[in-house]
PAMARLO-363286 format. One record per residue (C-alpha): x, y, z; residue number from 1; residue in three letters. Coordinates in Angstrom, 1 decimal. Example, Ala and Ser with C-alpha at 12.3 -4.5 7.8 and 13.67 -1.06 7.14 Angstrom:
2
       c1       c2       c3   num   residuo
     12.3     -4.5      7.8     1       ALA
     13.7     -1.1      7.1     2       SER
This chain:
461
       c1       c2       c3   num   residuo
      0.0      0.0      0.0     1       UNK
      3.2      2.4      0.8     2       UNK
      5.0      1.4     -2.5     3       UNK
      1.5      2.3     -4.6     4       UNK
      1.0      6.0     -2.2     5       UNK
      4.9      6.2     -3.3     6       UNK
      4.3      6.1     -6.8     7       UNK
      0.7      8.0     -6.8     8       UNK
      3.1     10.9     -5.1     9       UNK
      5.3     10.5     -7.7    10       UNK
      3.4     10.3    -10.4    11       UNK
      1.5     13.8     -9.2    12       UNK
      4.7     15.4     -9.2    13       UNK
      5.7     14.8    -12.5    14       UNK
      2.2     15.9    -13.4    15       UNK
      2.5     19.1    -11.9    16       UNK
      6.2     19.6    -13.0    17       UNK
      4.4     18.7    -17.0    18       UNK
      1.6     21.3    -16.5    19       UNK
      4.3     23.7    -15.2    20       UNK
      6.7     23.8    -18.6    21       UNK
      3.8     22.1    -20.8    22       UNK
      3.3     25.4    -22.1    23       UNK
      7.4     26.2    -23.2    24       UNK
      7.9     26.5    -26.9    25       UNK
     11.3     26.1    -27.0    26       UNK
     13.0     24.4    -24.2    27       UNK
     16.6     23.7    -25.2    28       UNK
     18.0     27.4    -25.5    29       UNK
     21.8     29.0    -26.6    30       UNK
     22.7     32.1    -25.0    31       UNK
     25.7     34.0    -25.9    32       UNK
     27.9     36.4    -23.8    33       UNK
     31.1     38.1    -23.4    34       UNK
     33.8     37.7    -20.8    35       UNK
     32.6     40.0    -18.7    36       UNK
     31.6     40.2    -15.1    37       UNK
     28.7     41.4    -15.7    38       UNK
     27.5     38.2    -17.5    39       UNK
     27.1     36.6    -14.0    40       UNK
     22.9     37.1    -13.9    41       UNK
     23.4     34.5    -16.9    42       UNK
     26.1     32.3    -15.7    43       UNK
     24.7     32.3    -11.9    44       UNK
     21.5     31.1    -13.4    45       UNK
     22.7     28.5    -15.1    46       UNK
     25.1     27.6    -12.5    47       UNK
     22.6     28.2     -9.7    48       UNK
     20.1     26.2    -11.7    49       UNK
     17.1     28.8    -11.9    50       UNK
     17.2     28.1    -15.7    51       UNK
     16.5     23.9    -15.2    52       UNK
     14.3     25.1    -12.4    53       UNK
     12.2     26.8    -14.9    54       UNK
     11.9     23.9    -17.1    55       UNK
     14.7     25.1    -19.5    56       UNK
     17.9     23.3    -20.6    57       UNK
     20.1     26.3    -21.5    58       UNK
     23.6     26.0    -23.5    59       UNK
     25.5     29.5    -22.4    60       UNK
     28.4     30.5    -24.6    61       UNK
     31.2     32.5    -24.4    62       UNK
     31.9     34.7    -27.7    63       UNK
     35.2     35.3    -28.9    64       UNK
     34.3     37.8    -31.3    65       UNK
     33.5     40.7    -29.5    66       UNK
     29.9     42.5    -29.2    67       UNK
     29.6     42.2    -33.1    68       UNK
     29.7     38.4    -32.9    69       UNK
     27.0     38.3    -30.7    70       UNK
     25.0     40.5    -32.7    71       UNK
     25.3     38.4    -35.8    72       UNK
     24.3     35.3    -33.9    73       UNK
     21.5     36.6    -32.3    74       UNK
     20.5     38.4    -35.9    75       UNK
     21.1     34.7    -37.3    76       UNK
     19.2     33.0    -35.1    77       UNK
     22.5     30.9    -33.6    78       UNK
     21.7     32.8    -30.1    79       UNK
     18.2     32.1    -28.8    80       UNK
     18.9     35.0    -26.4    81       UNK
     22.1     37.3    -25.5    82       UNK
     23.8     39.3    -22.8    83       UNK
     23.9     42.8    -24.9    84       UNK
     25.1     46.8    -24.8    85       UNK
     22.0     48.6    -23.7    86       UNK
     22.2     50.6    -27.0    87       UNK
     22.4     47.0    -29.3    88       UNK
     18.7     46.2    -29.9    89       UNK
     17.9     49.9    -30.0    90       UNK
     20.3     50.3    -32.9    91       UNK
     19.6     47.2    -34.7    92       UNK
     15.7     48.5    -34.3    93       UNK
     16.7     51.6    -35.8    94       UNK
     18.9     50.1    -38.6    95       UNK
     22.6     51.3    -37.8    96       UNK
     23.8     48.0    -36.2    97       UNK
     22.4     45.5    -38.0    98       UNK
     18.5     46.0    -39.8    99       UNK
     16.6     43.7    -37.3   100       UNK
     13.8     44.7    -34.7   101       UNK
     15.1     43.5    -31.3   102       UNK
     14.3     43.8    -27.8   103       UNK
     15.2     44.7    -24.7   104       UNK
     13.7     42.3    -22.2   105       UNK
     15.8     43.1    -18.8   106       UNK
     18.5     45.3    -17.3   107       UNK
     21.1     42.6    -16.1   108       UNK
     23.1     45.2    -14.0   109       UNK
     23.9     48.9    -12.8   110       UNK
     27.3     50.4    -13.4   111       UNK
     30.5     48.2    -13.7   112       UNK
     32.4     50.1    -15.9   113       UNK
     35.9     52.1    -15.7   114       UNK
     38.1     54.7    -17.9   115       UNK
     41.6     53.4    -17.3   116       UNK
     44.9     55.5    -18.9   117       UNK
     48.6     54.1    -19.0   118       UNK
     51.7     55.4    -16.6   119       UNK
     52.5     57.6    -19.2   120       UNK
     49.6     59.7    -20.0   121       UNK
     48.8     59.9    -16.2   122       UNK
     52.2     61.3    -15.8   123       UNK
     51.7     64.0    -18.5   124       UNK
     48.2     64.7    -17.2   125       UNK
     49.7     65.0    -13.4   126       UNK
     51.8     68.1    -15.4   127       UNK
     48.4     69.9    -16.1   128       UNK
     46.5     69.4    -12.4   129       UNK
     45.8     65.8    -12.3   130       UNK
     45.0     64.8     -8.7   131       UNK
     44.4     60.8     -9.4   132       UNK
     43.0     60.3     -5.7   133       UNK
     40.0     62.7     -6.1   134       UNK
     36.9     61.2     -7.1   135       UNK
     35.6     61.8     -8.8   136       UNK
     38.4     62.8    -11.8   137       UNK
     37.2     65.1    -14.6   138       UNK
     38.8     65.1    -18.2   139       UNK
     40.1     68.9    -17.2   140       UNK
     43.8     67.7    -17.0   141       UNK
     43.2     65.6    -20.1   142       UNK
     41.8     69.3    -22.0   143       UNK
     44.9     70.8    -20.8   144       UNK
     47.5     68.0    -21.7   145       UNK
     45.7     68.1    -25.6   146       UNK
     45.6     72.0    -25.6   147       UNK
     49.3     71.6    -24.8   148       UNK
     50.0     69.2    -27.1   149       UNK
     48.3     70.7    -30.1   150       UNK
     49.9     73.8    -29.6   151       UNK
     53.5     72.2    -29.9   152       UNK
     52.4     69.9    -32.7   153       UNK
     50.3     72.2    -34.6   154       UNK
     48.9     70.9    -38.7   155       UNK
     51.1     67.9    -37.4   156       UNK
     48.7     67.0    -34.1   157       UNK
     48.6     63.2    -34.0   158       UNK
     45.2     62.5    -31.7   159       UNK
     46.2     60.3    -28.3   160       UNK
     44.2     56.5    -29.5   161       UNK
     41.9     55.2    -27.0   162       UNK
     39.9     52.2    -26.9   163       UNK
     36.3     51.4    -26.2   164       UNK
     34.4     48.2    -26.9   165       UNK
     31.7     49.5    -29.9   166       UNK
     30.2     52.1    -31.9   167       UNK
     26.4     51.9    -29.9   168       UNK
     28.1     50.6    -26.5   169       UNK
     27.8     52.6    -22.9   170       UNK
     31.6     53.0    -23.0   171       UNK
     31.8     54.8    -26.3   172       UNK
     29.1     56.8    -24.7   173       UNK
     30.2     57.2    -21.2   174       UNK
     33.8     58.1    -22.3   175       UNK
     32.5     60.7    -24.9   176       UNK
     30.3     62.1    -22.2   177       UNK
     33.2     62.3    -19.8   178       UNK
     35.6     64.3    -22.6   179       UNK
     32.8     66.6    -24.1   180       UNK
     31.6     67.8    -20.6   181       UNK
     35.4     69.4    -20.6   182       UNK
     35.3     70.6    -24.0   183       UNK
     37.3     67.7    -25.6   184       UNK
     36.0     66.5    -28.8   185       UNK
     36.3     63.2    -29.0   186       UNK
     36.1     63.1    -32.4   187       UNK
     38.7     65.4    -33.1   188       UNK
     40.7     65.4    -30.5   189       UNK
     41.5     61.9    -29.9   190       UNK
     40.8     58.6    -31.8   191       UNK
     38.0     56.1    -30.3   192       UNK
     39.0     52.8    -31.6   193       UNK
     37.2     49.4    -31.1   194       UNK
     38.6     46.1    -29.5   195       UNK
     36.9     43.6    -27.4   196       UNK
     37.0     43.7    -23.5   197       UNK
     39.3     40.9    -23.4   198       UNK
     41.9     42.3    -25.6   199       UNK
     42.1     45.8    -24.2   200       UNK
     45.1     45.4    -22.0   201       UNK
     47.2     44.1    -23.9   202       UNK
     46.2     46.8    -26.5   203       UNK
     47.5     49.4    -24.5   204       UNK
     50.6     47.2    -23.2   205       UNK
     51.4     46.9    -26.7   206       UNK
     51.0     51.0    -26.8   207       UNK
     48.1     50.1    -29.7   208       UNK
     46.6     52.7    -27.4   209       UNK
     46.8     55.1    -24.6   210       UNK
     43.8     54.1    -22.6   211       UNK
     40.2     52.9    -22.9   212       UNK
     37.0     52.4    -21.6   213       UNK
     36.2     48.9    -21.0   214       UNK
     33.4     46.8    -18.1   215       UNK
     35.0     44.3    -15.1   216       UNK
     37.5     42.6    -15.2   217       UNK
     39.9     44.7    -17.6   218       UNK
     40.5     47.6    -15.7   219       UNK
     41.6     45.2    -12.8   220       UNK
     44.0     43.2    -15.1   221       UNK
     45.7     46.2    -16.1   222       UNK
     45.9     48.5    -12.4   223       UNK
     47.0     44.8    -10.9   224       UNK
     49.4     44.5    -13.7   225       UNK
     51.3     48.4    -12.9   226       UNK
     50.6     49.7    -16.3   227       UNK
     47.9     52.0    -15.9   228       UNK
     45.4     53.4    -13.1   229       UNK
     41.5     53.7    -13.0   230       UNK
     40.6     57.1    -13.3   231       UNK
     37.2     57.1    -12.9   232       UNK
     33.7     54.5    -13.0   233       UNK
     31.4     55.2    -15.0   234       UNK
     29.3     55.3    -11.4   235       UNK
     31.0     58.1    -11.6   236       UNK
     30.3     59.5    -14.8   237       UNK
     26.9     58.7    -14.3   238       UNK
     25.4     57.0    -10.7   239       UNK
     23.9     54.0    -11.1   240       UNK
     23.8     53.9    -14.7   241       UNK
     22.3     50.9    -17.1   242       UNK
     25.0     48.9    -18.6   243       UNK
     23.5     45.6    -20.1   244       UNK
     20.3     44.1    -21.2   245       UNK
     19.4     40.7    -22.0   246       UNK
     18.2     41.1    -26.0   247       UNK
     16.7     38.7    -28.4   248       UNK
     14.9     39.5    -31.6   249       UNK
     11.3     40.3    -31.7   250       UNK
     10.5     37.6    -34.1   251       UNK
     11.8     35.3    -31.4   252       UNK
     10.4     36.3    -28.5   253       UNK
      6.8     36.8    -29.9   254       UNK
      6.9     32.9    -31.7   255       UNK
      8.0     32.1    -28.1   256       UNK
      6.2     33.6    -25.0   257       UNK
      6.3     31.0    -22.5   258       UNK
      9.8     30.5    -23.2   259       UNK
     11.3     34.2    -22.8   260       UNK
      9.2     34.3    -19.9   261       UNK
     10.9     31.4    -18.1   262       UNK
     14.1     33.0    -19.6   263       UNK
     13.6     36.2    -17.7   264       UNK
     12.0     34.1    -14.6   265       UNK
     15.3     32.7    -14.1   266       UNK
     17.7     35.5    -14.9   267       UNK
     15.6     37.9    -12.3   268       UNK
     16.4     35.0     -9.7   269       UNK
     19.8     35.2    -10.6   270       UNK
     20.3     38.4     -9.9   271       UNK
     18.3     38.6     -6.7   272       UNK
     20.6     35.9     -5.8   273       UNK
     23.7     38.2     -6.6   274       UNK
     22.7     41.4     -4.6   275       UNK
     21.5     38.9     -1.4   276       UNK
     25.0     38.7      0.0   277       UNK
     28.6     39.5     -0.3   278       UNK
     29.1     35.8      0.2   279       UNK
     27.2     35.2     -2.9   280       UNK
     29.2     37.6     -4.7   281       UNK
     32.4     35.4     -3.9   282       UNK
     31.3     32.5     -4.9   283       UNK
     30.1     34.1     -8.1   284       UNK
     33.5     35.3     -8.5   285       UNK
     34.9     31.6     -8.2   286       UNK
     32.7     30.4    -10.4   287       UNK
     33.0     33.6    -13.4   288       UNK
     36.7     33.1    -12.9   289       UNK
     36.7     29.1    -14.8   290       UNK
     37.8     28.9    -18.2   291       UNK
     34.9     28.7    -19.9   292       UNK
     33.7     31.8    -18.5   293       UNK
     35.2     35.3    -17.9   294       UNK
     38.6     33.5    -17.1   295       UNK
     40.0     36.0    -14.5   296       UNK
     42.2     35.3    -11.5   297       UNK
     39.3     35.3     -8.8   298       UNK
     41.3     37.6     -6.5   299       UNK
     40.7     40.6    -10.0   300       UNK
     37.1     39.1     -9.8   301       UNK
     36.8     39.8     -6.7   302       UNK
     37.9     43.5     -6.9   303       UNK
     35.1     45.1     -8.0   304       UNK
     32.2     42.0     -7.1   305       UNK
     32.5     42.5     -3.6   306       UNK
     32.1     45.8     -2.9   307       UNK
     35.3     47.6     -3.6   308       UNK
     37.5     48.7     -6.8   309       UNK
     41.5     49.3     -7.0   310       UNK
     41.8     53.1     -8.7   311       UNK
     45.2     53.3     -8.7   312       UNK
     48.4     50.9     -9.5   313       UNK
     50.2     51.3     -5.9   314       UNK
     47.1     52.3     -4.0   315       UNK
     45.2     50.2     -1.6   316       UNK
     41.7     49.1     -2.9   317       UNK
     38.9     51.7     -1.9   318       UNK
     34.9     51.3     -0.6   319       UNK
     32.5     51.1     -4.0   320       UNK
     29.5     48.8     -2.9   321       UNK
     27.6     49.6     -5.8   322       UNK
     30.2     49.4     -8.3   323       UNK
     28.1     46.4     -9.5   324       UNK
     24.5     46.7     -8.8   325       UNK
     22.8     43.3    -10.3   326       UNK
     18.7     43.5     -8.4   327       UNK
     18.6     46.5     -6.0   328       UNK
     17.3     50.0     -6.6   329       UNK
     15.0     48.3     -9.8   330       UNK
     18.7     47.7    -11.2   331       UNK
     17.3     44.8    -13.3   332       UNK
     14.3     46.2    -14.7   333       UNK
     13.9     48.2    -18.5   334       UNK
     12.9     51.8    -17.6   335       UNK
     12.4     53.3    -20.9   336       UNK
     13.7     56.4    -19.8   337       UNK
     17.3     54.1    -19.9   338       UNK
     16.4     53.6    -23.3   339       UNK
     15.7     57.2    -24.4   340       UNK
     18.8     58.2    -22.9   341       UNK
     20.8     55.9    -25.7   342       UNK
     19.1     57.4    -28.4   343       UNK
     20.0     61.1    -27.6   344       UNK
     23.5     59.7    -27.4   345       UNK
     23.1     58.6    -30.7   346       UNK
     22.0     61.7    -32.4   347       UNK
     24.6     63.6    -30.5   348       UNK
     27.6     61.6    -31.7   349       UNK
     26.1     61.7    -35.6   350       UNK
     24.7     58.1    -35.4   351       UNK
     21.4     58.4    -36.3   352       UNK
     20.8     60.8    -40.0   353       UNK
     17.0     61.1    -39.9   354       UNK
     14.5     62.3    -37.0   355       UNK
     12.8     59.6    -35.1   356       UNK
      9.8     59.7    -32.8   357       UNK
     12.5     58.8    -29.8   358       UNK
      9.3     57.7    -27.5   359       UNK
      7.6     55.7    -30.0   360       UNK
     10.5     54.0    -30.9   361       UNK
     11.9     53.0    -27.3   362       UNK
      8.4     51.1    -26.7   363       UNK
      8.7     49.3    -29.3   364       UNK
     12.3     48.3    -28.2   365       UNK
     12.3     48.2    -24.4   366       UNK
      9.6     45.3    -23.1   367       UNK
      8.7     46.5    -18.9   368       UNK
      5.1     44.8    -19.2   369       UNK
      6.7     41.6    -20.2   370       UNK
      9.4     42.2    -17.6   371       UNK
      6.8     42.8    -14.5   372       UNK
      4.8     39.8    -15.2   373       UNK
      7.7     37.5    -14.9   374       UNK
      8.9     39.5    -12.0   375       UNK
      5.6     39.5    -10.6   376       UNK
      6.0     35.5    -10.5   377       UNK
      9.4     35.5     -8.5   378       UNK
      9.2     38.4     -6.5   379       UNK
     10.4     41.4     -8.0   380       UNK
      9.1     44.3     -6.9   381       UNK
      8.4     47.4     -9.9   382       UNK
      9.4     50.5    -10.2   383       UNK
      6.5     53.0     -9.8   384       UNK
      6.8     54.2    -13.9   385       UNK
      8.9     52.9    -16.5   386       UNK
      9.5     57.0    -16.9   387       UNK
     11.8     58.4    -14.5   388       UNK
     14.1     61.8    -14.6   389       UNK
     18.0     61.1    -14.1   390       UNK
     20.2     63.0    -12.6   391       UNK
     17.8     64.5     -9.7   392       UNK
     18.3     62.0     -6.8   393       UNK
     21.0     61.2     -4.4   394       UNK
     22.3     58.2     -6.0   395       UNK
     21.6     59.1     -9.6   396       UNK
     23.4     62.2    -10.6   397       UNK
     25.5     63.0    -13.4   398       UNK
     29.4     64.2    -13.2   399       UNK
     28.4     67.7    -15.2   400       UNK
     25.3     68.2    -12.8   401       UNK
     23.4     67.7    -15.8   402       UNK
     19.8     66.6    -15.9   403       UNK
     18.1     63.6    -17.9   404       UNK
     13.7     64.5    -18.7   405       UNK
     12.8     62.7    -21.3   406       UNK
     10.4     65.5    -21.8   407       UNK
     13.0     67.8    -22.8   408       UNK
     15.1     65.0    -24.4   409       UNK
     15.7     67.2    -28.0   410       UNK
     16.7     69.5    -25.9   411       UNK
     19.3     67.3    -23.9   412       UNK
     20.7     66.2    -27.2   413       UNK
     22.1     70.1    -27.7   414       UNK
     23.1     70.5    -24.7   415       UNK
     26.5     69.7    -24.1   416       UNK
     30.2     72.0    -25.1   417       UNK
     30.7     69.4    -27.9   418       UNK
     27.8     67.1    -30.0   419       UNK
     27.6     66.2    -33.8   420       UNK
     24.2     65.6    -34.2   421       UNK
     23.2     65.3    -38.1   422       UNK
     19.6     66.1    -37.7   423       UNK
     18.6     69.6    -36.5   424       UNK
     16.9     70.7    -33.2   425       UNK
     14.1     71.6    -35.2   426       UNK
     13.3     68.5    -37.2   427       UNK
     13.6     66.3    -33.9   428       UNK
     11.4     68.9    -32.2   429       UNK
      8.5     68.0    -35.3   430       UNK
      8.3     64.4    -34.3   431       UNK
      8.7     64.4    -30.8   432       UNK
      5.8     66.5    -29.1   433       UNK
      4.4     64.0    -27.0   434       UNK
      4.9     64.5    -23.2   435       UNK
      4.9     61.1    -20.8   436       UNK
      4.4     61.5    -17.4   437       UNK
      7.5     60.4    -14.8   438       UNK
      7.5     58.8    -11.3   439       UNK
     11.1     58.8     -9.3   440       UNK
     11.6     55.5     -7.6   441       UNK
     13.2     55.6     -4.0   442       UNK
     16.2     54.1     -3.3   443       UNK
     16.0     51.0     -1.9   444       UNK
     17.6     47.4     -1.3   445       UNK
     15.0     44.7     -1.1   446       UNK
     17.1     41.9     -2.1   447       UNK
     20.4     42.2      0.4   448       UNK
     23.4     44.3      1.0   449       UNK
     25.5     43.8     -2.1   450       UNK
     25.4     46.6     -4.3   451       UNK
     24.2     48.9     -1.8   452       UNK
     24.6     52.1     -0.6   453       UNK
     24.6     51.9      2.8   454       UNK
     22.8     48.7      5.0   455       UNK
     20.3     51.1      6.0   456       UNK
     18.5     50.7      3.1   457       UNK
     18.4     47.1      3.1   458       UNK
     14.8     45.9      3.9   459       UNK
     15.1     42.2      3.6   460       UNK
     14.9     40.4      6.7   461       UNK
């Protein structure tokens, strides 16, 4: 009578487990990512097993061809789903990196960035102010050092080379922002060139370039290594600022519903899971440093995942809890005001050639309603409008002072010492008179201490 209660038991189980995942179109899944530390929501889920937990059996890879490798297997269908630059579906929506609608289904972190020079230029800037142990560092010493430079050089100024990871990525973006604010133009000024993370450091070892902008753990590599410092985050640049999205293509995700959703079920676990402890964030660095992974001595991983960052080559490591920000303060959810913010960096950098309708165009791109319902289902808790201002609250401000509304985004595109934008004021102003109404979120840790401010703000129990 046991044995056949045992097997009834059993039997109901599996039942319920069926009815579960009955409804999952595609259940064995390839997602693609670069050796970043900010990959971990993906890697911890599958590690973690959220991913089998909701029914899936996902395959993640490592791509060795940088950000545009991912983009042409997602395009081609090899990638199911992908650990992105915010700007990469938005572009390929809009035709200027690839010619396929995509979307943005989740934010998989905050932050996590860093602008690192070598000895040398330090040195030279050091000639023109440079205080490397203020935070946060301007580009003033940099405007001075290329003033300097050109006026010695004259018609025979060679630009310094810098390196950031591609065209529509946060660190072309972030390191533009942080040059134009002091009147550098980074277009004529310096050279931007593009190499993937990975091969950054030995870039500028190689003196291919002078410096770059690059995500976790190639900042690390080179201040542990003595040939360069950090000069500043792009926390910095801009507080708690998006950095990645999860992205697939539109014709996937709408063929495949139940499927993305269990996709972003486990993910959104993931990343609760990374923000619960400090502890977690260890292990997670263990387990991003193995070979098939991000590949990193864990001790670099560990630099910026648990709370801290090394600046400088012969300085101590320094507090910066929310140098990576994975779940708290709504870090993993889509606010289309993140998206917005992409586009206006596009038309300022001469990207974009024709006037959009910037709103209409990041709703079709961003997905929050299909973000909330699968973060309804683990727990998640929702911002209070996918509209929000930037730069107004304690930890979201801008280096400049400057202000993000997406109500007054034309105007934000104009204003700024240096922009290149190839569509006028006027003709963006024609197709963007709609008005949206924004909610601030308050600052708050629901999920654990890592990547927080300060522990007061930590409200799990």
């Amino acid at each position: 009578m046991l044995k056949l209660k045992q097997i009834a038991a059993t039997m109901l189980s599996l039942a319920v487990t069926t009815a579960l995942y009955a409804e999952v179109e595609k259940k064995d899944l390839k997602i693609g990512f670069i050796a970043l530390t900010d990959c971990a929501p993906i890697v911890i889920a599958k590690e973690k097993g959220f991913f089998e937990k909701h029914g899936l059996n996902v395959k993640v890879v490592k791509e060795g061809g940088g950000w545009a490798g991912i983009q042409q297997k997602v395009i081609s269908g090899e990638y199911d789903f992908s650990h992105a630059l915010a700007g990469m579906p938005i572009a390929s929506t809009l035709g200027i990196n690839g010619n396929t609608p995509m979307y943005a289904l989740l934010s998989l972190d905050f932050n996590g960035n860093g602008i690192t020079f070598s000895n040398k230029v330090i040195k030279e800037m050091e000639k023109f102010g440079l205080d490397p142990v203020k935070r946060p560092v301007t580009a003033a010493a940099l405007k001075k050092l290329i003033d300097a430079k050109k006026a010695k050089e004259g018609d025979k100024y060679k630009p310094f080379e810098f390196g950031m990871v591609y065209p529509v990525s946060t660190h072309n973006y972030e390191i533009r922002y942080w040059m134009a604010s002091e009147g550098i133009d980074p277009d004529k000024d310096t050279t931007l060139k593009v190499f993937p993370p990975p091969q950054m450091v030995a870039n500028m070892k190689a003196g291919n370039i002078e410096g770059y902008c690059v995500g976790e753990p190639w900042n690390e590599r080179a201040v542990m290594a003595k040939l360069g410092s950090t000069l500043v985050t792009n926390y910095n640049i801009w507080n708690n600022n998006p950095e990645k999205v999860l992205q697939a293509t539109k014709e996937f995700v709408d063929k495949h519903p139940e499927t993305t959703e269990a996709v972003l079920k486990a993910i959104i676990e993931a990343q609760m899971w990374l923000d619960e402890s400090w502890e977690h964030r260890k292990e997670a660095a263990k387990i991003l440093s193995k070979k098939k992974y991000v590949y990193a001595p864990v001790k670099v991983l560990e630099k910026s995942m648990t709370g801290t960052f090394q600046f400088l080559k012969d300085k101590k490591s320094e507090p910066n809890p929310m140098f990576n920000v994975f779940a708290n303060y709504y870090a993993a959810y889509p606010f289309y005001s993140h998206g917005m913010w992409f586009i206006t960096q596009m038309y300022r950098w001469g990207q974009l050639d024709k006037p959009v309708d910037m709103k209409k165009t990041i709703e079709a791109v961003y997905r929050p309603d299909l973000f909330a319902k699968a973060a309804k289902a683990v727990g998640y808790s929702l911002p209070p409008s996918p509209w929000k201002v930037d730069g107004i609250d304690e930890y979201n401000k801008f280096i400049d002072g400057k202000v993000f509304d997406p109500n007054k985004a034309v105007d934000y595109i104009f204003d700024v010492k240096v922009q290149h934008s190839k569509v006028s004021k006027e003709d963006l102003l024609k197709v963007n008179n709609w008005k949206v109404e924004t909610k601030q979120p308050k600052y708050v840790c629901p999920y654990g201490p890592a990547g927080c401010a300060d522990p007061k703000y930590v409200t799990k129990k």
